[in-house]
Every structure is written in C-alpha cells, then in structure tokens.
C-alpha positions as CSV (number, residue, x, y, z in Angstrom):
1,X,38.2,-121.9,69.5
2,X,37.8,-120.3,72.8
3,X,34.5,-119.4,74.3
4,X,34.0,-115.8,72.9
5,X,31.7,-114.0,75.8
6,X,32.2,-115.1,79.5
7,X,28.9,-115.7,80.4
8,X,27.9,-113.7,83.8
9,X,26.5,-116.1,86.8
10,X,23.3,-114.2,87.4
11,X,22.5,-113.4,83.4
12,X,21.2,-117.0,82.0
13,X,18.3,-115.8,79.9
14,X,18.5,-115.3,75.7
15,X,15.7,-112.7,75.2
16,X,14.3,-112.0,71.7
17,X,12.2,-108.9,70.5
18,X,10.5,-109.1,67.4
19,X,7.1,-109.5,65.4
20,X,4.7,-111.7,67.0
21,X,3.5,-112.9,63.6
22,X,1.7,-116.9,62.9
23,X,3.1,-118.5,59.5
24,X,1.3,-119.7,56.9
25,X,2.7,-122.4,55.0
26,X,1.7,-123.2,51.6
27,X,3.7,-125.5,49.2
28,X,3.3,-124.8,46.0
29,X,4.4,-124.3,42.6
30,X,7.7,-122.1,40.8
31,X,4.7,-120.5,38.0
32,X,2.5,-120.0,41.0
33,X,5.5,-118.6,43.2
34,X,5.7,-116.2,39.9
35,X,2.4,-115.0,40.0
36,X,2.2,-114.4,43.5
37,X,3.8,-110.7,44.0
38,X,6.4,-112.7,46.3
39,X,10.6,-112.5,45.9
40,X,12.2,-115.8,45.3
41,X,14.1,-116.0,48.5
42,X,13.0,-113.1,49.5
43,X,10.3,-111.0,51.8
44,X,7.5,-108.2,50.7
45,X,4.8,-106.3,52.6
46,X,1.9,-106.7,51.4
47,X,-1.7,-106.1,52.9
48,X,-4.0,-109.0,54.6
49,X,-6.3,-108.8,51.4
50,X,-3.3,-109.2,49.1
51,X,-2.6,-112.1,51.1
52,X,-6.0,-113.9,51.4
53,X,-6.1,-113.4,47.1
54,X,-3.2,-115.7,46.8
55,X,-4.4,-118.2,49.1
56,X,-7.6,-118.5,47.3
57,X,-5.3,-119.1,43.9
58,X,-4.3,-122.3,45.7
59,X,-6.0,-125.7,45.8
60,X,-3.5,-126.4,48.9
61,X,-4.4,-125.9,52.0
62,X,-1.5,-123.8,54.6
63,X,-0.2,-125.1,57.4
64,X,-0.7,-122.9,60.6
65,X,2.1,-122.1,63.0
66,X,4.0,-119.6,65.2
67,X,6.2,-117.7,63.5
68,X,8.2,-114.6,63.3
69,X,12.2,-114.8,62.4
70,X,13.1,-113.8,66.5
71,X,10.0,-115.8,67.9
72,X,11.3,-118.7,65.9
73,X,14.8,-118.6,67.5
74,X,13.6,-118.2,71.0
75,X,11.3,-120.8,70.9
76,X,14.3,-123.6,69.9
77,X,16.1,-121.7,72.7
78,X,13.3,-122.7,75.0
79,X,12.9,-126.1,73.6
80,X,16.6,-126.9,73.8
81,X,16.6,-125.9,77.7
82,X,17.6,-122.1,78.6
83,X,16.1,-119.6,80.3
84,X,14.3,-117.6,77.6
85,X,11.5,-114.7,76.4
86,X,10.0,-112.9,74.0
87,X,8.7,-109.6,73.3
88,X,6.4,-108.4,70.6
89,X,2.7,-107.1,70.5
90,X,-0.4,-109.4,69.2
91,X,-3.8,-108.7,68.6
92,X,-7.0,-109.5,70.9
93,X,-7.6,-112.2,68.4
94,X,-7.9,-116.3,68.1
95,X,-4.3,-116.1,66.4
96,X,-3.1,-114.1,69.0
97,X,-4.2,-116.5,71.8
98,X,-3.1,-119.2,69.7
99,X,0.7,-117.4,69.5
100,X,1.1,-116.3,73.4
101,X,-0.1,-120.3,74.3
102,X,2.7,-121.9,71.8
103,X,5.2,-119.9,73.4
104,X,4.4,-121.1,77.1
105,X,4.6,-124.2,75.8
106,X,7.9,-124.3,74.7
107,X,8.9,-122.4,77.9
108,X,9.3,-118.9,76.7
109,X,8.0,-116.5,79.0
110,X,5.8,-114.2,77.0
111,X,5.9,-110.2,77.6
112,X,3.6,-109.6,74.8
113,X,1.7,-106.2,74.5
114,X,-1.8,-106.1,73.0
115,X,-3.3,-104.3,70.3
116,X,-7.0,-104.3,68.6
117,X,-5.2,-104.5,65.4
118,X,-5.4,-108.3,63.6
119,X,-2.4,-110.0,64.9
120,X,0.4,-110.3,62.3
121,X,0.7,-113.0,59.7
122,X,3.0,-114.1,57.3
123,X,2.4,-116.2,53.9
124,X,5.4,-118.4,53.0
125,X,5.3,-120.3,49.7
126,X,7.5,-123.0,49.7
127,X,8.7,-124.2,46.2
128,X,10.3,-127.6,45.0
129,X,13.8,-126.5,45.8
130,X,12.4,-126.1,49.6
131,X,13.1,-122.1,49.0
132,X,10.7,-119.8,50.7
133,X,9.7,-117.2,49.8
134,X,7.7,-114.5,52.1
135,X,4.7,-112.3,51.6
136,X,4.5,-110.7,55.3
137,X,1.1,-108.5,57.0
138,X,2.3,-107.0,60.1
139,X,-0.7,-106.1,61.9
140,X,-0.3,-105.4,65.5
141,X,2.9,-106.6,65.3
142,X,3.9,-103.4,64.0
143,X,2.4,-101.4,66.1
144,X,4.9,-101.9,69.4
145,X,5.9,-98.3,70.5
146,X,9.4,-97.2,71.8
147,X,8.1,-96.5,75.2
148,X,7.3,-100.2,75.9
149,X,10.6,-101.6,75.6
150,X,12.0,-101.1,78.9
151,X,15.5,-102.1,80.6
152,X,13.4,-104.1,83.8
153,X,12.9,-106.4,80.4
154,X,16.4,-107.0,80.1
155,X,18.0,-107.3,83.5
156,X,18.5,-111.0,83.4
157,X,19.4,-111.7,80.2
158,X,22.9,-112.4,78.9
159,X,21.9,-112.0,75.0
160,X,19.1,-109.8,73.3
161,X,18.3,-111.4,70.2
162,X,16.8,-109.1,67.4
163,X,15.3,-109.7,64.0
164,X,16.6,-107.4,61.2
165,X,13.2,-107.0,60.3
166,X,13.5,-104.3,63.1
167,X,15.4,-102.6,60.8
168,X,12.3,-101.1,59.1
169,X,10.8,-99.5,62.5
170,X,14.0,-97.5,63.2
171,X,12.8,-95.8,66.6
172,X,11.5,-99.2,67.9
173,X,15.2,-100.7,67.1
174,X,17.0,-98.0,68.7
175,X,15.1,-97.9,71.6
176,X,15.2,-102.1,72.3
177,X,19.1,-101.6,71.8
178,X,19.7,-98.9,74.3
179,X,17.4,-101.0,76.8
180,X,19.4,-104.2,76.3
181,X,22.6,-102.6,76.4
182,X,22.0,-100.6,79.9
183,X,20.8,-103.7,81.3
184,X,24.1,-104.8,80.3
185,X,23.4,-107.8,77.8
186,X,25.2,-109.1,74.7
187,X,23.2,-108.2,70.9
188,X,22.8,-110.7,68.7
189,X,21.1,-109.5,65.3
190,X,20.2,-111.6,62.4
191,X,20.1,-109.9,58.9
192,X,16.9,-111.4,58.2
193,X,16.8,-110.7,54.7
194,X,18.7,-109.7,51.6
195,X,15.7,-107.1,51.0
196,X,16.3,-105.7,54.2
197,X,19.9,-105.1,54.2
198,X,19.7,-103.4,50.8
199,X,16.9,-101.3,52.2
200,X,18.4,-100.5,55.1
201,X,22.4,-100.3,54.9
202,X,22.8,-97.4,56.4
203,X,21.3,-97.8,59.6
204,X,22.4,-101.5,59.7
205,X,26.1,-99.9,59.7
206,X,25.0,-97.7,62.2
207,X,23.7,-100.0,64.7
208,X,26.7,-103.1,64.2
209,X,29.4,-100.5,64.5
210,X,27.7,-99.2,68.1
211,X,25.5,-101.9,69.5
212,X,26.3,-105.4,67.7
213,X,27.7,-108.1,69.6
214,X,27.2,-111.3,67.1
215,X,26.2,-110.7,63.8
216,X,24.2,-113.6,61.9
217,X,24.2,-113.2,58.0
218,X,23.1,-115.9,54.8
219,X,25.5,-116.1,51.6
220,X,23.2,-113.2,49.9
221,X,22.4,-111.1,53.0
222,X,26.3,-111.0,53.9
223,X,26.7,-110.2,50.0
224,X,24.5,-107.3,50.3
225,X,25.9,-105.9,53.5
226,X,29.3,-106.0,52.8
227,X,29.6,-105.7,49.3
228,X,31.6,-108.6,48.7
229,X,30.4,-111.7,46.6
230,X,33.5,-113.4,47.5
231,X,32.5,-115.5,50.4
232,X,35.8,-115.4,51.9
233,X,36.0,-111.5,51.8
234,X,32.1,-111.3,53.0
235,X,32.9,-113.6,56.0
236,X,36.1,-111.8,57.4
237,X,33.9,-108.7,56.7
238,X,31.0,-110.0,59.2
239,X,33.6,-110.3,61.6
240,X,35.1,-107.2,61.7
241,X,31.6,-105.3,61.8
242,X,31.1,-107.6,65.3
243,X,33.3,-109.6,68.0
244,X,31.6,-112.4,66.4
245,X,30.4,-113.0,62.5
246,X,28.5,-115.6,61.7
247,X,27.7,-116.8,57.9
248,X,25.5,-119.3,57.0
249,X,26.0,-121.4,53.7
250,X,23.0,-123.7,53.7
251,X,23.9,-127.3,53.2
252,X,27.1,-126.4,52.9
253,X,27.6,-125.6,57.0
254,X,28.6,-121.9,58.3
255,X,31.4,-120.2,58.7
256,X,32.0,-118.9,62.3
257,X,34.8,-115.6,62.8
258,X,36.1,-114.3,65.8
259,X,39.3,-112.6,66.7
260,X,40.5,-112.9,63.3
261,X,40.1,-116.8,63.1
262,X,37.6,-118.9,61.5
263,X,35.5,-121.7,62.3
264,X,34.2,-123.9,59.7
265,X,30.8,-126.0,61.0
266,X,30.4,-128.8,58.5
267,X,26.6,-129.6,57.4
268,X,24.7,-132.2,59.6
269,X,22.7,-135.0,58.4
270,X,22.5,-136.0,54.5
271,X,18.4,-136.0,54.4
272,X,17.4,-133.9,51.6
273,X,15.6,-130.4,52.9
274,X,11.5,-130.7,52.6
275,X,11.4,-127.0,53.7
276,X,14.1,-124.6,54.6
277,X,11.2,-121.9,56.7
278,X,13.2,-121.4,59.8
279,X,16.4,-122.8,59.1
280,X,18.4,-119.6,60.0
281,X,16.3,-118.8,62.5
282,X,17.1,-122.4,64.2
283,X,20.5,-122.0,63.7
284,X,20.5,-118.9,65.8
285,X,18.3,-121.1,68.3
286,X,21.2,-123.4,68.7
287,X,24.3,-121.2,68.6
288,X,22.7,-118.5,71.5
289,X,21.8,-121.7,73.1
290,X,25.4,-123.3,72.9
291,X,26.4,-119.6,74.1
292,X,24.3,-118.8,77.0
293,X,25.3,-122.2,78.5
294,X,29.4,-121.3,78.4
295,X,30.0,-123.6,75.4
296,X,32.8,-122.7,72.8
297,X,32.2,-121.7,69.7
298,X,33.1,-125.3,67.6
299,X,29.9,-126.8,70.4
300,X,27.5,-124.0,69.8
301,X,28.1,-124.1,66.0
302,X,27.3,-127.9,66.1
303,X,24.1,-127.2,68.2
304,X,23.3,-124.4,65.6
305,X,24.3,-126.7,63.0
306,X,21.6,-129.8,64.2
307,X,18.9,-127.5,64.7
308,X,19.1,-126.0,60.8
309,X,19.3,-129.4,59.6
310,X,16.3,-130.5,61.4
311,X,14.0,-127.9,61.0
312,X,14.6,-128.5,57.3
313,X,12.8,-131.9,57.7
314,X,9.4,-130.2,57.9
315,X,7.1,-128.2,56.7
316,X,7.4,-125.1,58.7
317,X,10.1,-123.7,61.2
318,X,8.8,-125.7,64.4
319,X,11.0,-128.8,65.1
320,X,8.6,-131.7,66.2
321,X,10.0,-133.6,70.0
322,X,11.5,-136.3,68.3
323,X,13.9,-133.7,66.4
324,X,14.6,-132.3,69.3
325,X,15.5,-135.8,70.8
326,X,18.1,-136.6,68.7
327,X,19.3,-132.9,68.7
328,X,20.0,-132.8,72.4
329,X,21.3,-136.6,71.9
330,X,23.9,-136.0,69.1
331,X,24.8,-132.9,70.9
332,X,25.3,-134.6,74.1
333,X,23.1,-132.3,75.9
C-alpha cells in the first residue's frame, strides 16, 4: 500500500507526551493476580501504599525500568534511529533521575517538567499466560498543567504520539492536541486500555473525529470503542474514525486500514511470549518509526511487527541491543 502521510523535509522528529512513570515488574501467580485489586489485562489507580502492600505479598523481587505506555514507544523510536522526544513531568527523586538518564540514553531528548511530588510508578504483575496486568500511582506524573505544553515543543516534529491514558486529564489532552496540531504535526494515539476507552468514550470520539491522525487499538480496546466484537467490523471501524486504523491481534499480527483497504501484518518469530509489558507500545515504536522515515505501510507494519515480537522475549517493555540487532537486520535497516 502506498505511503499514507508525505513526510515534510524539515519535520523528522516523532514526539511523544505522556506519564513519566518507572515500571515495576513482578511475575507472579493467577491466585495472587486475584488478590491483588488489579484487572486481568487491564489498568487501576491505585495509591503508592496500595501498591507497596502487594509487593510485600510477594516473595519475588520486581524488575525496575522506564516505563509509561508513550515513554515506551519513543524510546524504541530513539533506539531504532529517528529524531525523537518526550514530554512528561517527574519528581525531584532517585526514580526521576533514573527516568530522565534512560531516556538520553536511548537518544530521546527529554523536555521533562519537575515536580516535588514522588515520581510516578506503575506495578505490572505478569502471569503465566505473559498477560499483564497494571496497578498504576501517577505521582508527579499527573501533575503536568495545560500551560506547559507549548507549540515551540512541536515545531519539528512530523508525528505527536499520545497515550490514551491522557484521556483521564481532559484539559492536559486538549491542550497537547491543539499545540501539536498548530505546529502542524500528524497525531497518533494509542487506546491504551480497554478501561479507558469504556471510561472515556465520549471524549475519545471527540478528539479522533477532530484531531486523530492514526489510531492504534488492541482486539478488546477496538471492541470497546467501536462497539463491534466482530474483528472485521471493529477494524474498518478504526479506519474510518482516522486516515489510518491500526488493530493489533497479538500473535496473530495486526490489521492495518487506510483508504478503505487493508493490510494484514503476519506475526514475527515463533518464540513463545515470556512477557507481553510493552508489546503495543513497541509496535507503535516501529510503525511511527517506519513512518517518519517515508516507508509504506506493508515496511512500517513489519518494523512494528519485529519490535512486538521482541519485546515479548523479556521481562519488561525495554528491548535489550541484541534485539534491536536483529530488528534493524531483518528489517534491513
């Protein structure tokens, strides 16, 4: 298929906005999963003590990392070789260090506002079927304001990439949207979460009819958005909502639509998933990627496609350098 956006000479950056949250990663148990407070599959708020009660249920120990579903696509965008940046707000904290130095290293340049609020962190339980589920503290990363986001933040970037999580801080969301779209950049936005779309349909339809360039959706959060279970239906739905709809089906590839037509990504790889944290957020890392560069849509849904499958090889959603090796190698990068 064609490339969908022609990408303009002197816009080469994917920008993200987003929580600057770090991710703990616990694997654990389905009965301990059940009597955690968490949604199978799913995200809750929850407070930091709620939080620091399960953890002390465990005899595991987490694994500490970046995270944040936007953060988490920008950083494989940075890996993989674009131009790219982040905004969000940390706290003057050991975590928040920790956050703004991962992101330099994967060459993201970090606008990141401060706060004397704990930064953000995010509990994910992993279970046997490598599902995770989330039990999320904002912290500062709640706290950005309206006034911060600014068009100068924009100016060079062809695609704005937002986390649906947004959703939930309405003002913040309308205000990074305007920005990006008078500095003349493409949206991207990722439903994050089945919990979030049902919590926040109308706005969501809102936003995609008016702002919404490429809209990224799972099996369930397409389900919940557009109201069909039919994955057919749901997909030709995304891509009406969007100039281009995106659904992802897990091992079983995505589904790509634009103008009417659709592009089915097979699946790469045939290792079995250790941990699917990230895996959508990767995807998106590979598909803006594939975008931003002037790829079509068949080479930036392979990209996209490489990235899920290797993030699902590890604990966590950060893909170690010899994933991306064989990413940029099988991609012919």
């Amino acid at each position: 298929m064609p490339i969908p956006f022609k990408p303009n000479p002197s816009k080469t950056r994917v920008t993200a906005i987003g929580s600057a949250l770090m991710d703990l990663c616990l694997i654990e148990s389905d009965d301990f999963l059940s009597g955690s407070g968490a949604q199978k599959g799913g995200m809750v708020m929850v407070d930091h003590t709620h939080i620091t009660s399960v953890l002390s249920k465990s005899a595991a120990r987490p694994s500490i990392v970046p995270g944040g579903s936007a953060c988490n696509t920008i950083v494989g965008v940075g890996r993989l070789g674009a131009k790219a940046r982040f905004i969000g707000k940390r706290g003057s904290d050991d975590l928040g260090n920790t956050f703004e130095q991962s992101l330099v290293k994967s060459n993201v340049d970090p606008i990141l506002f401060k706060s004397p609020s704990a930064t953000g962190h995010v509990l994910s339980i992993i279970t046997p079927d490598a599902q995770r589920s989330m039990l999320t503290y904002l912290g500062a990363s709640a706290e950005t304001q309206p006034h911060e986001i600014e068009e100068k933040h924009f100016e060079d970037s062809a695609f704005v990439h937002i986390e649906g999580y947004l959703l939930f801080n309405e003002k913040l969301l309308l205000s990074a949207l305007k920005a990006a779209k008078a500095a003349g950049a493409l949206i991207s936005l990722d439903l994050a979460s089945f919990t979030v779309v049902e919590a926040s349909r109308k706005l969501l339809e809102e936003i995609a009819d008016e702002y919404v360039d490429i809209l990224i959706a799972n099996e369930d959060e397409a389900a919940a958005f557009t109201g069909h279970k039919d994955e057919q239906k749901a997909a030709e739905a995304l891509g009406k909502r969007a100039a281009v709809g995106v659904m992802k089906l897990g091992k079983r590839g995505s589904v790509i639509i634009h103008k009417d037509n659709a592009v089915k990504i097979e699946p790469c790889g045939s290792g079995k998933a250790v941990d699917t944290t990230g895996a959508g957020d990767l995807w998106a890392s590979g598909f803006l990627y594939g975008l931003v560069k002037g790829y079509d849509i068949e080479k930036s849904g392979k990209i996209a496609s490489l990235c899920g499958f290797e993030v699902c090889q590890v604990v966590g959603a950060h893909i170690p350098d010899e994933g991306w090796d064989r990413i940029k190698q099988a991609a012919a990068l």
